[in-house]
C-alpha positions as CSV (number, residue, x, y, z in Angstrom):
1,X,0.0,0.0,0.0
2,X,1.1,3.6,-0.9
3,X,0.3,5.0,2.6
4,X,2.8,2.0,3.8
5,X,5.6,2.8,1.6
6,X,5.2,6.8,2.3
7,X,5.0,6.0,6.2
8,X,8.3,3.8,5.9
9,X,10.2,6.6,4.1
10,X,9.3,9.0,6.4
11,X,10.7,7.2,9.5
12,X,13.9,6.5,7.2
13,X,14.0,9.8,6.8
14,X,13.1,11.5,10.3
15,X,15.0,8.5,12.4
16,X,18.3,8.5,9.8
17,X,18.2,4.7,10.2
18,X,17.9,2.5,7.0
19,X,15.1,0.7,9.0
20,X,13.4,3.4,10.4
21,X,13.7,1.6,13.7
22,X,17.1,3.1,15.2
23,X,18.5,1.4,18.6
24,X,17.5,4.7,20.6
25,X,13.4,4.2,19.8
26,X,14.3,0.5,21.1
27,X,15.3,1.9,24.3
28,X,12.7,3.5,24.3
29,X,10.8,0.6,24.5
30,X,12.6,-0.8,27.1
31,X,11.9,1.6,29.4
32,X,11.2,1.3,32.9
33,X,8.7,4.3,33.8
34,X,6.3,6.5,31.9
35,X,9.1,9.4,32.0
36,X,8.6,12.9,31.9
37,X,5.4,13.2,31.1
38,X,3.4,10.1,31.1
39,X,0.6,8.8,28.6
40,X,-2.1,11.0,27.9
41,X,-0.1,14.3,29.2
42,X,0.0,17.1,27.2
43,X,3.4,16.6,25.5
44,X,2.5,13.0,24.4
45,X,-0.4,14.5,22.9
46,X,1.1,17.7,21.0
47,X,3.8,15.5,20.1
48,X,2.1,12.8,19.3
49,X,0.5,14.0,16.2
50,X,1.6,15.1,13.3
51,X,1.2,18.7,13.2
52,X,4.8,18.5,15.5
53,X,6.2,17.8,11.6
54,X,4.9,21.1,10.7
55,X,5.5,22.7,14.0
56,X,9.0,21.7,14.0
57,X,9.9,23.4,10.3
58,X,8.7,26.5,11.4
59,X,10.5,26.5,14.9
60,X,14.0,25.9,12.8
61,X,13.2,28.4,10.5
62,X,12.3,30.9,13.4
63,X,15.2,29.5,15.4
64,X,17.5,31.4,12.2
65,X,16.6,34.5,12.7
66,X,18.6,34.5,16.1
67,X,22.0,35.5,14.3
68,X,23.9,33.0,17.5
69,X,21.6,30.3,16.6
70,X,22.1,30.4,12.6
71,X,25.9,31.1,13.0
72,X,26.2,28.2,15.8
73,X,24.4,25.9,13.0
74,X,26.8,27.1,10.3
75,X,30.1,27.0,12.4
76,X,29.3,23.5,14.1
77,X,26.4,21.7,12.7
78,X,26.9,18.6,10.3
79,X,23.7,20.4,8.2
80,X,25.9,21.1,5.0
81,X,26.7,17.4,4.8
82,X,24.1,15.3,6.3
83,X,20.7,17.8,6.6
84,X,18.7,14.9,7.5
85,X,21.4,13.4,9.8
86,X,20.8,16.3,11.3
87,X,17.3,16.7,11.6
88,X,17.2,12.8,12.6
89,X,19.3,14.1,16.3
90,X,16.6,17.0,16.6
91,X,13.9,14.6,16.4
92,X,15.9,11.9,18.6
93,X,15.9,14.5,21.2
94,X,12.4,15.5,21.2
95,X,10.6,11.7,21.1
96,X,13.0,10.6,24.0
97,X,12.5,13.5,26.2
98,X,8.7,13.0,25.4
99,X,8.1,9.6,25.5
100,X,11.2,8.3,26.7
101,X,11.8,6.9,30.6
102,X,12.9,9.4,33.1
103,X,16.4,7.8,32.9
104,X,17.0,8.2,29.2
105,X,15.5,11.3,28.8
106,X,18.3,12.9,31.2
107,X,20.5,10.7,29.2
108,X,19.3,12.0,26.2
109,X,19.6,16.1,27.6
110,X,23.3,14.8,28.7
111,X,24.1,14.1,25.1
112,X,22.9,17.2,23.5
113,X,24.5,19.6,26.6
114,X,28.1,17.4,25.3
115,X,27.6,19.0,22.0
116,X,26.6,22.3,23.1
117,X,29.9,22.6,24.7
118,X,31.6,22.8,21.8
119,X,29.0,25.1,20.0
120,X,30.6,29.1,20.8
121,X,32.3,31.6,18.6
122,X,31.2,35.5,17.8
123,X,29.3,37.0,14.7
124,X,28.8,40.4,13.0
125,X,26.1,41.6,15.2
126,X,23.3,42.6,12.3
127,X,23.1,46.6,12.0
128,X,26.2,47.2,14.0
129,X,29.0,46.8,11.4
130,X,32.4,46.0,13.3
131,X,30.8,44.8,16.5
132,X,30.9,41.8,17.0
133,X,29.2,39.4,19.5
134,X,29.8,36.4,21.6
135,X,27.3,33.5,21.4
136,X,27.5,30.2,22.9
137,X,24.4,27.3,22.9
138,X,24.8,27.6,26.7
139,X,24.2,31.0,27.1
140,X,20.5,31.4,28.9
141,X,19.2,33.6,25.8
142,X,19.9,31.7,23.1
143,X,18.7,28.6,25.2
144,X,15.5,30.5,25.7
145,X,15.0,31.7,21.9
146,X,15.5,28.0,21.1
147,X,13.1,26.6,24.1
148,X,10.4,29.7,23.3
149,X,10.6,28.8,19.4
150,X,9.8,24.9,19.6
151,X,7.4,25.8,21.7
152,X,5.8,28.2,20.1
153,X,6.0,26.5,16.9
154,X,4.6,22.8,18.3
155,X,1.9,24.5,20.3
156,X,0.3,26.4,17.4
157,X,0.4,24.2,15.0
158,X,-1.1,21.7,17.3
159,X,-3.8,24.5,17.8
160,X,-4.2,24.8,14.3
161,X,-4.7,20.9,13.3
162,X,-4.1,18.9,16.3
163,X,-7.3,19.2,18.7
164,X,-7.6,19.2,22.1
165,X,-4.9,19.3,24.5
166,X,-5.3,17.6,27.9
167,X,-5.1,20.5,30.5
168,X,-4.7,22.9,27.3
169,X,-1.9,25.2,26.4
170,X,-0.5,26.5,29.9
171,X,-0.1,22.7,30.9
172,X,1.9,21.8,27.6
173,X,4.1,25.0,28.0
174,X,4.6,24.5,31.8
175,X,5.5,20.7,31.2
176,X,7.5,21.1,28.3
177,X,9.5,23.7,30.5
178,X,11.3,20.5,32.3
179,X,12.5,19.4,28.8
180,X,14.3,22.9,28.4
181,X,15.7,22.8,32.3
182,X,17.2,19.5,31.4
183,X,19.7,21.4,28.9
184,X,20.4,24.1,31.2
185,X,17.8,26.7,31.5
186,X,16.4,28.4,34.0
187,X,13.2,29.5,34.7
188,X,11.5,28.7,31.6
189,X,7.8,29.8,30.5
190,X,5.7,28.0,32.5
191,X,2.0,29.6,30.7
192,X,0.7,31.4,27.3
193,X,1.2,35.1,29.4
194,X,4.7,34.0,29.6
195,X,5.8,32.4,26.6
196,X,4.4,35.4,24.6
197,X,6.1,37.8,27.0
């Protein structure tokens, strides 16, 4: 069937495993708690459905307009060489730290806080020519612009196409916050008032 073949090329493609059944969504499997969130919690159910596809697109895209973000991405990301290797660890992080056990989810924020590490430098700060500013993935506001655009992103499209959310928007924002502390930020938006502040 059509709907077969497209469904297998997706996970190919979204997983970067051949199978579309990489070792990490077998760990998942294995796990030995219901996690962060839990079934039927507000993350399982934004990111359960697949208006998070859509949602995701336009967080990357807004995620560029942060000159740190797109110069951090240009200066350390494999993008140029393997784009969907890339997008393969994005979504790797965010179906383990949704529906992954408690245990690989911090695993999971571990891995991604080794790489952003590495991920620091300066750019041309836009409209200032000569200046130039220090970025690093680390630093609370880029973490934030990242955090605030995922979220953003997943929530309206989920809005838009999705349905219902269980506990609606404040409770996915305010428990998608933990996924965000797990790589190192603090006090993240916890409600709609705040994310749009």
């Amino acid at each position: 069937m059509v709907s077969d073949q497209v469904g297998a090329t997706f996970r190919r493609i979204v997983s970067g495993d051949p199978t579309g059944r990489p070792a990490w969504v077998q760990a998942i499997e294995d796990g030995d708690d219901a996690g962060l969130y839990g079934p039927g919690s507000a993350p399982w159910v934004v990111h359960g459905h697949i208006a998070t596809l859509a949602g995701g697109i336009g967080a990357l895209l807004l995620q560029a307009l942060h000159p740190g973000a797109v110069v951090g991405v240009r200066e350390h990301s494999r993008f140029r060489d393997d784009a969907l290797g890339r997008l393969a660890g994005t979504a790797r992080w965010l179906v383990t730290l949704t529906f992954g056990s408690t245990d690989l989810a911090e695993r999971e924020s571990a891995r991604v806080r080794r790489m952003h590490e590495r991920v620091h430098g300066s750019y041309e700060s836009p409209g200032e020519p000569g200046v130039r500013r220090r970025y690093s993935a680390r630093d609370q506001d880029l973490l934030r612009w990242v955090h605030v655009t995922f979220t953003e992103s997943f929530l309206t499209a989920h809005e838009a196409w999705g349905g219902q959310i269980p506990g609606g928007p404040d409770a996915y924002i305010a428990a998608w916050g933990r996924a965000a502390e797990l790589l190192g930020l603090v006090d993240p938006p916890r409600s709609r008032a705040e994310l749009d502040e």
